[in-house]
DRENDO-1510 file (C-alpha; in Angstrom, 1 decimal, always signed):
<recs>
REC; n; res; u; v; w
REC; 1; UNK; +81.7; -52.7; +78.2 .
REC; 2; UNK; +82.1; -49.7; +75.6 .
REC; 3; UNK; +80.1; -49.5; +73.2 .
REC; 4; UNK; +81.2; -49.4; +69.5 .
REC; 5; UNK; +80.2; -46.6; +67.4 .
REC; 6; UNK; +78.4; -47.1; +64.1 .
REC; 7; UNK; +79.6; -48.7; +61.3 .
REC; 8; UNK; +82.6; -49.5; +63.1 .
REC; 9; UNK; +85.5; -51.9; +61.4 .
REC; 10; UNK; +84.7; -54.9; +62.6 .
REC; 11; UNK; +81.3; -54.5; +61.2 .
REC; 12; UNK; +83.1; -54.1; +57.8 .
REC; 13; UNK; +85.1; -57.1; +58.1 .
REC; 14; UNK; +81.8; -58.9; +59.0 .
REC; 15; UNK; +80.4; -57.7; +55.6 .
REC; 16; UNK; +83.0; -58.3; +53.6 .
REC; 17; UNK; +83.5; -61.9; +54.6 .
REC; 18; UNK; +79.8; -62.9; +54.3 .
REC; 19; UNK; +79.9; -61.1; +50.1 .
REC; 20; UNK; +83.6; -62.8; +49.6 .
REC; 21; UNK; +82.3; -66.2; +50.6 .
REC; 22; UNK; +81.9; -69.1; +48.6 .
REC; 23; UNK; +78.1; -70.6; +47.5 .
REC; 24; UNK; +78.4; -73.6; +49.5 .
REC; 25; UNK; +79.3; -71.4; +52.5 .
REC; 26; UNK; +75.7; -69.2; +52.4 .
REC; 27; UNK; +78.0; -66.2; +50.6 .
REC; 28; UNK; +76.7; -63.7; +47.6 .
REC; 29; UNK; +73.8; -65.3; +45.4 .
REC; 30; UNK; +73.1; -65.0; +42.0 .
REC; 31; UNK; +70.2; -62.5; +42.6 .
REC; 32; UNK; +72.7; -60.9; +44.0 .
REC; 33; UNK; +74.5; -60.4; +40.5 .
REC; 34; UNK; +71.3; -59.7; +39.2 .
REC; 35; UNK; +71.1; -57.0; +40.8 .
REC; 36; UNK; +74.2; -56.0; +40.4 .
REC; 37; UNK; +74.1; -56.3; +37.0 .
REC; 38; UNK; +70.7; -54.5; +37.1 .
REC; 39; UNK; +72.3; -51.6; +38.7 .
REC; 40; UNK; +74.8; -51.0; +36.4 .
REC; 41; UNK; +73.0; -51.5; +33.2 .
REC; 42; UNK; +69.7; -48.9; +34.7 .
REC; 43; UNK; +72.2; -46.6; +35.7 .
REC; 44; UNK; +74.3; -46.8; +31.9 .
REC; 45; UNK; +71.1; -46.1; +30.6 .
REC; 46; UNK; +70.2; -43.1; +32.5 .
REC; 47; UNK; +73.1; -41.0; +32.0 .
REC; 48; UNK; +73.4; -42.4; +29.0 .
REC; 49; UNK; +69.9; -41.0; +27.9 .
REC; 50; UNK; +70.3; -37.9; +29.7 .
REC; 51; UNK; +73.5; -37.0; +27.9 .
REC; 52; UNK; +71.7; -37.5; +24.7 .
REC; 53; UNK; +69.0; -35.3; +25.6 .
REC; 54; UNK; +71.4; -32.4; +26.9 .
REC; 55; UNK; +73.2; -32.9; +23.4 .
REC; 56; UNK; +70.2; -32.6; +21.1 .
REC; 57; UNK; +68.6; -29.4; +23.2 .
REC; 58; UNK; +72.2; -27.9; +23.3 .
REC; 59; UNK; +72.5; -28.8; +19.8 .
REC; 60; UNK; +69.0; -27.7; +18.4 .
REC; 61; UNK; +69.3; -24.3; +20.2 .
REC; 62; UNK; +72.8; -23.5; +19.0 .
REC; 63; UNK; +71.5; -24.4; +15.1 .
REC; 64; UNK; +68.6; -21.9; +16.0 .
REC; 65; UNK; +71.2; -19.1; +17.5 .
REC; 66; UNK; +74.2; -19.7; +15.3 .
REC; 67; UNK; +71.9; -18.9; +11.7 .
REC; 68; UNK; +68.7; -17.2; +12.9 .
REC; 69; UNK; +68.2; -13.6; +14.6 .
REC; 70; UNK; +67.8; -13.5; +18.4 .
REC; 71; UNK; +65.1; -11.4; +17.6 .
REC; 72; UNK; +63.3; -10.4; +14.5 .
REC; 73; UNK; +61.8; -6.4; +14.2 .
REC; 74; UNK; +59.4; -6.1; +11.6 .
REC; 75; UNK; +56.9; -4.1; +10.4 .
REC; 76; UNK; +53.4; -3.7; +11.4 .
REC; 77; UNK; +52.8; -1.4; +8.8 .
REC; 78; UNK; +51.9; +2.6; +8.3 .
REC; 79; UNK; +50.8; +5.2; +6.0 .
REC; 80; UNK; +53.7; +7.5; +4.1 .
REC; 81; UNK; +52.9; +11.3; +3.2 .
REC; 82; UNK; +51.7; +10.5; +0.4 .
REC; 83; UNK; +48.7; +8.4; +2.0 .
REC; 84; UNK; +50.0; +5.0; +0.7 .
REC; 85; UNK; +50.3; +2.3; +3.2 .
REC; 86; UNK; +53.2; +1.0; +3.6 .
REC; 87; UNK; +54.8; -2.4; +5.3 .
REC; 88; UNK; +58.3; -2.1; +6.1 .
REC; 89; UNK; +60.9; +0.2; +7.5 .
REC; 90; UNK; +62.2; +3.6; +5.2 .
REC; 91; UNK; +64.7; +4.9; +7.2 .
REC; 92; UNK; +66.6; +1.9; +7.9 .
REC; 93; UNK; +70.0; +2.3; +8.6 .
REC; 94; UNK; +68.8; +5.1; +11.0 .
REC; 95; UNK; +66.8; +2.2; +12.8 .
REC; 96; UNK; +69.8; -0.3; +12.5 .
REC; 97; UNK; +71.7; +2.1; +14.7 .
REC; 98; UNK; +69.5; +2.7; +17.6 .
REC; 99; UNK; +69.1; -0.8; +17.7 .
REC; 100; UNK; +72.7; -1.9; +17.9 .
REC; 101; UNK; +72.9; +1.0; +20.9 .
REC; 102; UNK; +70.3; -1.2; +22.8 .
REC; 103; UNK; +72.6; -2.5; +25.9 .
REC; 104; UNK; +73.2; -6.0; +25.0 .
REC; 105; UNK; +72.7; -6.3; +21.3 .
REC; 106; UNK; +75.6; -7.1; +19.4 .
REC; 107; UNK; +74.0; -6.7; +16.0 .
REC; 108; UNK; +71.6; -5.6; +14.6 .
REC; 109; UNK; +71.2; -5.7; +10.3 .
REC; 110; UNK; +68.3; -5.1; +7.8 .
REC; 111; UNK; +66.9; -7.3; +5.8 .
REC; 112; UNK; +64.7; -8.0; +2.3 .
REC; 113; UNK; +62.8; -11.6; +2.9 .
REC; 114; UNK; +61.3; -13.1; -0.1 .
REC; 115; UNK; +60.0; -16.4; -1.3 .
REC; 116; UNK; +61.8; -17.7; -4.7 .
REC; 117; UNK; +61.7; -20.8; -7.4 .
REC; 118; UNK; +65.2; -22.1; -8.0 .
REC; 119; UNK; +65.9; -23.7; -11.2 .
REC; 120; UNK; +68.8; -25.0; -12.9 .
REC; 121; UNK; +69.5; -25.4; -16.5 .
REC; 122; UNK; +68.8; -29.1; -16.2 .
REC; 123; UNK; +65.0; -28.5; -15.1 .
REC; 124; UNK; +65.7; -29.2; -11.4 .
REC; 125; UNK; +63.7; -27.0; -9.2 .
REC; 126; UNK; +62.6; -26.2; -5.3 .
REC; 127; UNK; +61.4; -23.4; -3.4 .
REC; 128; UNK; +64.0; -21.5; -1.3 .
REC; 129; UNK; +63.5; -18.2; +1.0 .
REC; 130; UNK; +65.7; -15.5; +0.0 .
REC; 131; UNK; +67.5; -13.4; +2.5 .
REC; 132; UNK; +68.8; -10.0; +1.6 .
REC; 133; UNK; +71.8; -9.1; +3.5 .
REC; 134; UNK; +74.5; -7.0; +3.4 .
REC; 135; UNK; +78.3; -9.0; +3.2 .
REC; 136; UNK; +79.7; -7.6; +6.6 .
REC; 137; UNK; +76.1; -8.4; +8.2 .
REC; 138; UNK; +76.4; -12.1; +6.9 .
REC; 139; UNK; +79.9; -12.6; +7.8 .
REC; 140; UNK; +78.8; -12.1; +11.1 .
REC; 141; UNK; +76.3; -15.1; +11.4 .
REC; 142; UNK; +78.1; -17.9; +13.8 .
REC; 143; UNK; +76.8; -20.8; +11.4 .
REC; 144; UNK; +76.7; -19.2; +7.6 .
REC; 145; UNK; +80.3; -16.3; +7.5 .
REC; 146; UNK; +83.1; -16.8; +8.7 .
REC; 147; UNK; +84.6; -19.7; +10.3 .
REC; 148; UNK; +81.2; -21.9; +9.5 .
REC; 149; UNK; +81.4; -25.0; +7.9 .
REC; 150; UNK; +81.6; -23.6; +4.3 .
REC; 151; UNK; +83.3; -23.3; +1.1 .
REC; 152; UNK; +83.7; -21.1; -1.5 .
REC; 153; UNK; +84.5; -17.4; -1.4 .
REC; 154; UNK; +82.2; -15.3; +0.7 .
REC; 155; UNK; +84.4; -12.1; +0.1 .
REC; 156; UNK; +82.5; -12.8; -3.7 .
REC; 157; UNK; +79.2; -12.4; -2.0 .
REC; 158; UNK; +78.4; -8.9; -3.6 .
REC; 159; UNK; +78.6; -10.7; -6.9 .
REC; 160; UNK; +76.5; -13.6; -6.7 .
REC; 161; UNK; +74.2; -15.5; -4.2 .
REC; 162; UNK; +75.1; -17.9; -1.0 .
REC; 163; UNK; +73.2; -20.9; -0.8 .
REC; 164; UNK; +73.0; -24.0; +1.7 .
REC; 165; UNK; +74.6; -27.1; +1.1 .
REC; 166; UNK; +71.2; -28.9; +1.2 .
REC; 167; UNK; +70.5; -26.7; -1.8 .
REC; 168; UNK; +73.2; -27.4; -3.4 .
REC; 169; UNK; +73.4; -31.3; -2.6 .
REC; 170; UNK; +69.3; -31.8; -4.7 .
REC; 171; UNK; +70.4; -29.1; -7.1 .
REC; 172; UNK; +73.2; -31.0; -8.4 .
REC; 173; UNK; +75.4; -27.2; -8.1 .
REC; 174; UNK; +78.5; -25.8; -6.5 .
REC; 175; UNK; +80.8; -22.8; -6.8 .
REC; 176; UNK; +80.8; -21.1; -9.8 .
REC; 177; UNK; +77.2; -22.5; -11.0 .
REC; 178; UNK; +74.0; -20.4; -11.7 .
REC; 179; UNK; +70.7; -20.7; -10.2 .
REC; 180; UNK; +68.1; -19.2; -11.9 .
REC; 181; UNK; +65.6; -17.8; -9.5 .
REC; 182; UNK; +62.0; -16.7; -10.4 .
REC; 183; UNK; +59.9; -14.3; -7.7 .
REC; 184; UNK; +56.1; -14.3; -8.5 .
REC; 185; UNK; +56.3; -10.5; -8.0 .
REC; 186; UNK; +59.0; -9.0; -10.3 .
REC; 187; UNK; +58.1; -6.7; -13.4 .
REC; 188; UNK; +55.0; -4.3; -12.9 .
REC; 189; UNK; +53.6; -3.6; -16.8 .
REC; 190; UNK; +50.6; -2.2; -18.1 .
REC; 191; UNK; +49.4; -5.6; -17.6 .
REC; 192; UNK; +49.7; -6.3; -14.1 .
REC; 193; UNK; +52.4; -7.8; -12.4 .
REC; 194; UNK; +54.6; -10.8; -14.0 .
REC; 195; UNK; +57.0; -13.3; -12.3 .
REC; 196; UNK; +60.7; -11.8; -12.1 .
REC; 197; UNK; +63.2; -14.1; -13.4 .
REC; 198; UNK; +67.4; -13.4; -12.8 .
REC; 199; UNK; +69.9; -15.6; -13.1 .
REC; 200; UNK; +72.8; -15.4; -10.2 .
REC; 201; UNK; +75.8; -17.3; -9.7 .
REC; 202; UNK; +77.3; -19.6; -6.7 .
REC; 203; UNK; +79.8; -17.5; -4.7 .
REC; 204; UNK; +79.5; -19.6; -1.3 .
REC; 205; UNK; +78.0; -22.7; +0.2 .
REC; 206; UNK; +77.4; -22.9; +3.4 .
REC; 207; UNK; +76.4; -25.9; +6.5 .
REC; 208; UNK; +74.5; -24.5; +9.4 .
REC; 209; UNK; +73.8; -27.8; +11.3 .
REC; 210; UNK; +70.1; -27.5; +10.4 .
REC; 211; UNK; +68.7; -29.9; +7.3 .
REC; 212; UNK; +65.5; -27.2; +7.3 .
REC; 213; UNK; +68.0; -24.1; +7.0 .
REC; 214; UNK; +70.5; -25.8; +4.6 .
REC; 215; UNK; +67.7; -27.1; +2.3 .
REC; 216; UNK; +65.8; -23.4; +2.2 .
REC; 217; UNK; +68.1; -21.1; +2.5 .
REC; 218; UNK; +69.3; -18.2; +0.1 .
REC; 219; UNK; +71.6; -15.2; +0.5 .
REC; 220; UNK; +71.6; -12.3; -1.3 .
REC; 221; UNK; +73.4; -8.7; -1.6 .
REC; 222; UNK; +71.1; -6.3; +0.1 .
REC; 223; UNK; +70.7; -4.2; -2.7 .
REC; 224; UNK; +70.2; -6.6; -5.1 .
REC; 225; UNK; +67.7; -8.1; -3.2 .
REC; 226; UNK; +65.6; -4.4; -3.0 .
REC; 227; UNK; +65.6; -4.6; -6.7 .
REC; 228; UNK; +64.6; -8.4; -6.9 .
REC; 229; UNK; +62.1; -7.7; -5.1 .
REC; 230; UNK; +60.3; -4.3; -5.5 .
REC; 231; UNK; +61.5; -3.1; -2.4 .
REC; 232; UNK; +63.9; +0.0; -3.2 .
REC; 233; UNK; +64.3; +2.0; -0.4 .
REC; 234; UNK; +62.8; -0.2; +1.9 .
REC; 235; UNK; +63.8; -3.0; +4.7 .
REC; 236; UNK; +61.2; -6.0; +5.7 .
REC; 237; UNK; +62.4; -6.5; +8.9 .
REC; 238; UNK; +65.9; -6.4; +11.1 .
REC; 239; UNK; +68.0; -9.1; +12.5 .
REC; 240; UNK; +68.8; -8.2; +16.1 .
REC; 241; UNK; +71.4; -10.2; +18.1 .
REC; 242; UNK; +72.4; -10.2; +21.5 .
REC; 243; UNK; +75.0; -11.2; +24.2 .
REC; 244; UNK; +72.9; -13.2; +26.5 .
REC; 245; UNK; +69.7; -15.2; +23.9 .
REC; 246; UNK; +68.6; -17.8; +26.5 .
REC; 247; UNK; +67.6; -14.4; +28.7 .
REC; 248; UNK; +66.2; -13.1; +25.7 .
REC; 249; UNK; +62.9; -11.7; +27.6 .
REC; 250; UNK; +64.7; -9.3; +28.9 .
REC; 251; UNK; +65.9; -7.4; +25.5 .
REC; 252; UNK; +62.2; -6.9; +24.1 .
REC; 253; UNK; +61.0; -3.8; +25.6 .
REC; 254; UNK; +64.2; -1.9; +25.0 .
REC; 255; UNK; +64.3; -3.3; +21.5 .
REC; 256; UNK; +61.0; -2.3; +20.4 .
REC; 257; UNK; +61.3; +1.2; +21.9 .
REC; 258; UNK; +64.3; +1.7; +19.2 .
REC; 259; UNK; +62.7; -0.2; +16.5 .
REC; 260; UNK; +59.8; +2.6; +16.2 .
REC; 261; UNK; +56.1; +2.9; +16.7 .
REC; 262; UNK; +55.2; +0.2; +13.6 .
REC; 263; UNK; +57.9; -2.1; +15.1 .
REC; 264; UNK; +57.0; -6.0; +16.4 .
REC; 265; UNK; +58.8; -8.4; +17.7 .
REC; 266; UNK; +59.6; -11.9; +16.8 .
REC; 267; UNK; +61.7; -13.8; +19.3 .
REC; 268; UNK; +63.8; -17.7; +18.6 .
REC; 269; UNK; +61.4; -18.5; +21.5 .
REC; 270; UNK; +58.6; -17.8; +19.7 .
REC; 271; UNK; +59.6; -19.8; +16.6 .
REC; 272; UNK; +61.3; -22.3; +18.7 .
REC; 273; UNK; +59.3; -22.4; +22.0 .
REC; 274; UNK; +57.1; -25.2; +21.2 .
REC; 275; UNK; +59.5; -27.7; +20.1 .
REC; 276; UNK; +61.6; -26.6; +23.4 .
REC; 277; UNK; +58.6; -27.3; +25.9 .
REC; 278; UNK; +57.8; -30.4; +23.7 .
REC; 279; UNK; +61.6; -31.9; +24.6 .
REC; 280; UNK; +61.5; -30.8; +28.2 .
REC; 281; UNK; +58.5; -32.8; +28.6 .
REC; 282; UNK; +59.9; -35.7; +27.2 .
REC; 283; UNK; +63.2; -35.4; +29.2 .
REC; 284; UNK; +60.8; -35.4; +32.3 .
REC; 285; UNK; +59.3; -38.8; +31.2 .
REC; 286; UNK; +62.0; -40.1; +30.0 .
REC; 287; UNK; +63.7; -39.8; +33.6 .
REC; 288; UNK; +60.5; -41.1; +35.6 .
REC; 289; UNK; +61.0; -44.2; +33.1 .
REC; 290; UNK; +64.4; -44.3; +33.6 .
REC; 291; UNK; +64.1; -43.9; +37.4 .
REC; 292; UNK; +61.4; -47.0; +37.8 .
REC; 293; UNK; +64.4; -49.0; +36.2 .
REC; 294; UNK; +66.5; -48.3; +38.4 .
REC; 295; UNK; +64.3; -49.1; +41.1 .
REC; 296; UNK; +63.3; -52.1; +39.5 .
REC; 297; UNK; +66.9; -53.2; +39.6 .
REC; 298; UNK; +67.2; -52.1; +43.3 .
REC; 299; UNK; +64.7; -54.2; +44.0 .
REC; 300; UNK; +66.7; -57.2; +43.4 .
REC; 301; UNK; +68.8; -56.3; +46.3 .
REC; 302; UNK; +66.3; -57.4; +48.6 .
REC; 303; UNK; +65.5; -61.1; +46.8 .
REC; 304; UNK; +69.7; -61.2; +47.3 .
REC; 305; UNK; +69.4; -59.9; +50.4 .
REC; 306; UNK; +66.7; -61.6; +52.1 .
REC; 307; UNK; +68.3; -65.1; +50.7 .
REC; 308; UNK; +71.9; -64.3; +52.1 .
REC; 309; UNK; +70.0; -63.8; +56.1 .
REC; 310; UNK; +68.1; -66.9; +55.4 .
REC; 311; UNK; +71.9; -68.5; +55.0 .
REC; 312; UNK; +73.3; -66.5; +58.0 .
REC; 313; UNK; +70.8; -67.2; +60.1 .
REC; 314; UNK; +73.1; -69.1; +62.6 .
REC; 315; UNK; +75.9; -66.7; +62.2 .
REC; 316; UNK; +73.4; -64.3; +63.1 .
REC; 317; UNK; +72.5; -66.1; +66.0 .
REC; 318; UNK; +76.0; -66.6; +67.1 .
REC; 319; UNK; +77.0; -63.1; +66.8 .
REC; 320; UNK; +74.1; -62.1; +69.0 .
REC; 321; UNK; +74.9; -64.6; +71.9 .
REC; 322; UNK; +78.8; -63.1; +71.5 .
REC; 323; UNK; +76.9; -59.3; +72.6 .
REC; 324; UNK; +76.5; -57.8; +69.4 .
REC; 325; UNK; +73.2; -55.1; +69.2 .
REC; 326; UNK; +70.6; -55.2; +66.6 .
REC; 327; UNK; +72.1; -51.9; +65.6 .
REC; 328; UNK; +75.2; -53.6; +64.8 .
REC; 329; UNK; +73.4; -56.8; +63.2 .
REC; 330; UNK; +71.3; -54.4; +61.2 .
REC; 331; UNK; +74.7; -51.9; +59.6 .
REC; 332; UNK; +76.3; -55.2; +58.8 .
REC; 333; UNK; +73.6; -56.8; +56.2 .
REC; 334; UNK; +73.3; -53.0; +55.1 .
REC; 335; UNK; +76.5; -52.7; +54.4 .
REC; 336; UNK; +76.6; -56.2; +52.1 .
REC; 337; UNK; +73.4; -54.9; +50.2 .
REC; 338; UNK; +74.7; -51.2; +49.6 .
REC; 339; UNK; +78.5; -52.5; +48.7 .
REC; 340; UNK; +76.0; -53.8; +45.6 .
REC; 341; UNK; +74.7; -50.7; +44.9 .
REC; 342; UNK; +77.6; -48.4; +45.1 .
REC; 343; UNK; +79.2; -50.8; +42.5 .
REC; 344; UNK; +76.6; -50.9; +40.8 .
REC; 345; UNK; +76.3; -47.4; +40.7 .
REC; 346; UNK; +80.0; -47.0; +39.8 .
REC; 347; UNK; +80.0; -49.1; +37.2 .
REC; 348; UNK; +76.6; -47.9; +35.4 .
REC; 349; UNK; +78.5; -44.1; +35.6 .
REC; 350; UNK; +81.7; -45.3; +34.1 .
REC; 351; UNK; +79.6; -46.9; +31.3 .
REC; 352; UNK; +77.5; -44.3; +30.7 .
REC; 353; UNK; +80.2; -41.7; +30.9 .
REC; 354; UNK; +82.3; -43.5; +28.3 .
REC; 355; UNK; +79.2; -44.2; +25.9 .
REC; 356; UNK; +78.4; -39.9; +25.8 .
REC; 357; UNK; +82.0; -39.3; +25.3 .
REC; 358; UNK; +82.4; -41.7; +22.3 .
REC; 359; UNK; +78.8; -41.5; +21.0 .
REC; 360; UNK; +80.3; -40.7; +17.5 .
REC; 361; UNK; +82.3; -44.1; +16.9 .
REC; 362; UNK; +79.3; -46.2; +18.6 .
REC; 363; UNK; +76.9; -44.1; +16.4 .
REC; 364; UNK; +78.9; -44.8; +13.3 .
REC; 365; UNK; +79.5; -48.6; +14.5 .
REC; 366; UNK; +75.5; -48.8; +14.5 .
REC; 367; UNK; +74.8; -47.2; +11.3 .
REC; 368; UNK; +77.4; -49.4; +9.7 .
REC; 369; UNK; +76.1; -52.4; +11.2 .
REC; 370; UNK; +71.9; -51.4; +10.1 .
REC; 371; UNK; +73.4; -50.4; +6.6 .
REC; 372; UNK; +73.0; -47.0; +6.6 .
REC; 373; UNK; +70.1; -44.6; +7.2 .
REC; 374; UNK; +69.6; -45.1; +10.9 .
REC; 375; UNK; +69.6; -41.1; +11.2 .
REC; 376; UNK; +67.7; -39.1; +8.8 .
REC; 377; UNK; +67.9; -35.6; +9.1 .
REC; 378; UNK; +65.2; -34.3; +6.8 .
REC; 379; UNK; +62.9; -35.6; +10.4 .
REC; 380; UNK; +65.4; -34.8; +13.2 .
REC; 381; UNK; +66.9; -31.1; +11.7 .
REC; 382; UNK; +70.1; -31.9; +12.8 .
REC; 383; UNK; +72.7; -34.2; +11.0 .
REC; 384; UNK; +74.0; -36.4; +13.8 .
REC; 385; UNK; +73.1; -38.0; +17.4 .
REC; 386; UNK; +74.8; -35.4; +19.9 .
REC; 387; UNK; +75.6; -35.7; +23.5 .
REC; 388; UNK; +76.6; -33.4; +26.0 .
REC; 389; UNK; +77.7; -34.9; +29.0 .
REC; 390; UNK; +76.4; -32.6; +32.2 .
REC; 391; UNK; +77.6; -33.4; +36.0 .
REC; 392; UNK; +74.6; -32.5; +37.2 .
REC; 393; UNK; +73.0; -34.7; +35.2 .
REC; 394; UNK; +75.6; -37.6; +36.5 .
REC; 395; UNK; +74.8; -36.4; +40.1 .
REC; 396; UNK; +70.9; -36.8; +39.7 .
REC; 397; UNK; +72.0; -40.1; +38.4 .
REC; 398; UNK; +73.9; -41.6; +41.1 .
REC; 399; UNK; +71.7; -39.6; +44.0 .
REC; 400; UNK; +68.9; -41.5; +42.6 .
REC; 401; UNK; +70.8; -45.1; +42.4 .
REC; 402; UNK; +72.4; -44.7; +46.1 .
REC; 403; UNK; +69.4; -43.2; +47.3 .
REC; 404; UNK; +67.0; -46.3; +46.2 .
REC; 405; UNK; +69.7; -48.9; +46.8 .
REC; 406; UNK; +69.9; -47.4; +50.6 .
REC; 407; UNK; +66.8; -47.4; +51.0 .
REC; 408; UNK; +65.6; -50.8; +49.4 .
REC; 409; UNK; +68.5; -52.4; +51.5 .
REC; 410; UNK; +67.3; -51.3; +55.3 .
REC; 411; UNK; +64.0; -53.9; +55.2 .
REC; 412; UNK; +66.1; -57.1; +54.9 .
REC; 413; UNK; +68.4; -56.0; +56.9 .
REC; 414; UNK; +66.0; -55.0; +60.1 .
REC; 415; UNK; +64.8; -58.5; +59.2 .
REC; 416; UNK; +68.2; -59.9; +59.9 .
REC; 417; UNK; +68.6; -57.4; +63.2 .
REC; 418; UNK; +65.1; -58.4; +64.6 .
REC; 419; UNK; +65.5; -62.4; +64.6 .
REC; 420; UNK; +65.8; -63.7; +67.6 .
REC; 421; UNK; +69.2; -65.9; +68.6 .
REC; 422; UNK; +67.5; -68.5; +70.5 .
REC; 423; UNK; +65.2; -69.4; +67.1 .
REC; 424; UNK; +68.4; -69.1; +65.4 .
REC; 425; UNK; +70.1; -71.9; +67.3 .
REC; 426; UNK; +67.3; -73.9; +68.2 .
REC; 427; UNK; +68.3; -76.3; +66.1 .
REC; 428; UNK; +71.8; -76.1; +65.6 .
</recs>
């Protein structure tokens, strides 16, 4: 007599009919749901969470790249011909160029940086940083020129300031408004040095994704920044970007060869590094939670399991006497406890697929039902819950849930393999 290969039909047909039967006829239990149930919901939740997390990094670092420099060159300081020392760069536009001819870098622009009181007419004031920048440099940023999320006229920007929409929003302003703006180094008199106070109008507001950008954030002409700020002939620093930021490591030797011999660096890692090893530590906790979950809800396969052999115990018996192997005994019960998984898993990925791909009309439906406020981004930075839905992330997912299932599923069923027919029967 052949023997049949593993995981043959009949052994199929076997396991079907025992999870399509009836209660009453020793067929799938309710722990069995459970765990079906289990499965699914561990597996929404997983996905679910990990799409979030691949949202909010993906998010969080495209905020950072899309209105901040790659990397900052500034000045560590020297000593002119005259003896004076002297913090910044003098022949900037010379510097500007070598740096754009680093391989790589796409753009690089100098900047004045300055810290500023705004004011409005209506006694309203907070502190703002003010960027000097030329118009062509700031059309370029991703997140503030052209094509952002703006409005207004930036092709106005050599006659007034451009400010973010947070700004704006506790300012009470818009387009065609003045700010009055107060730096505590202006005038120098015989007296010393008093604040410097100019009043500039609202050419353009801008929305960079980033509440701590939006709410700080000043632009102003290049030039008119040098004179603001007592820096005539001078740059504070550059913004450098490049094609390839996440590899950004690789850009710093060249770029501080061209910036000079007072030139240091000042990468979005650096500024941005802690929070980034902060979030992939919590994404590694967040799966080993996730994971015990799911193997919680695995688990339950075995109660289901272990109750559906205890009612197939004569069947079992049965089948033996007709010449079926404990290999055959065995794939059969495995079969009926990994169907539950694989649905299971199915299920869980359809959910949590359909939950990252409409996270905006959930999110909304939650904030409608709490009343508002569930997301505040003066804590978060960003203005909404993102979610980025990766396959990889959907493959860890359901390797995890098959894997454990599989797994969990091969002890009740050696149990139901190893029992011998004759104890089976005895009483039958």
């Amino acid at each position: 007599m052949a023997t049949p290969s593993p995981f043959s039909r009949f052994e199929f047909m076997i396991a079907w009919r025992y999870l399509r039967a009836k209660r009453a006829e020793g067929g799938v239990s309710v722990m069995t749901w459970i765990s079906l149930i289990g499965i699914t919901l561990a597996v929404f939740a997983l996905i679910a969470t990990l799409a979030v997390r691949a949202g909010f990094r993906a998010e969080f670092v495209d905020t950072i790249l899309g209105a901040n420099a790659h990397v900052t060159v500034y000045s560590a300081g020297h000593v002119d011909a005259e003896g004076q020392s002297v913090k910044g760069f003098e022949d900037y536009d010379a510097i500007a160029e070598r740096l754009a001819a680093v391989p790589g870098v796409t753009r690089a622009a100098p900047m004045i940086k300055g810290q500023v009181m705004v004011t409005t007419g209506q006694g309203a004031a907070l502190g703002a940083e003010v960027f000097g920048m030329r118009k062509a440099d700031l059309e370029a940023i991703p997140r503030v020129g052209l094509g952002a999320d703006a409005y207004g006229d930036i092709g106005n920007y050599d006659k007034g300031i451009a400010i973010g929409s947070g700004i704006a929003r506790e300012l009470g302003v818009t387009v065609g408004d003045k700010l009055r703006l107060i730096a505590p180094t202006g005038v120098k008199t015989a007296f010393g040095t008093s604040p410097r106070t100019n009043a500039y109008e609202v050419v353009y507001i801008f929305t960079a994704g980033r509440y701590d950008i939006d709410r700080t954030r000043i632009y102003m002409p290049f030039a008119e920044a040098q004179s603001y700020f007592n820096r005539e002939g001078l740059a504070d620093e550059f913004e450098v970007m490049v094609k390839d930021p996440e590899n950004i490591d690789a850009y710093t030797q060249p770029v501080m060869a061209a910036g000079g011999p007072d030139a240091l660096l000042w990468t979005w890692r650096d500024s941005a590094g802690a929070f980034l090893r902060a979030l992939d530590i919590e994404d590694n906790v967040m799966f080993i939670i996730l994971s015990i979950l799911v193997l919680i809800a695995a688990m339950n396969i075995i109660s289901g399991l272990i109750m559906l052999v205890k009612n197939k115990g004569r069947d079992i018996g049965i089948l033996r006497t007709m010449g079926l192997t404990e290999g055959s005994i065995l794939r059969v019960f495995f079969i009926c406890g990994a169907f539950t998984g694989v649905v299971g898993t199915a299920m869980g990925v359809a959910l949590g697929c359909l939950f990252a791909i409409y996270i905006d009309p959930i999110f909304s439906f939650v904030n409608y039902v709490a009343g508002g406020g569930v997301w505040d981004p003066s804590i978060r930075g960003i203005y909404a819950l993102p979610a980025k839905l990766q396959w990889f992330d959907v493959s860890k997912a359901v390797i995890l849930s098959l894997g454990l299932s599989f797994i969990v599923t091969i002890f009740p069923a050696r149990r139901a393999a190893r029992m011998n027919p004759v104890e089976a029967l005895r009483y039958e």
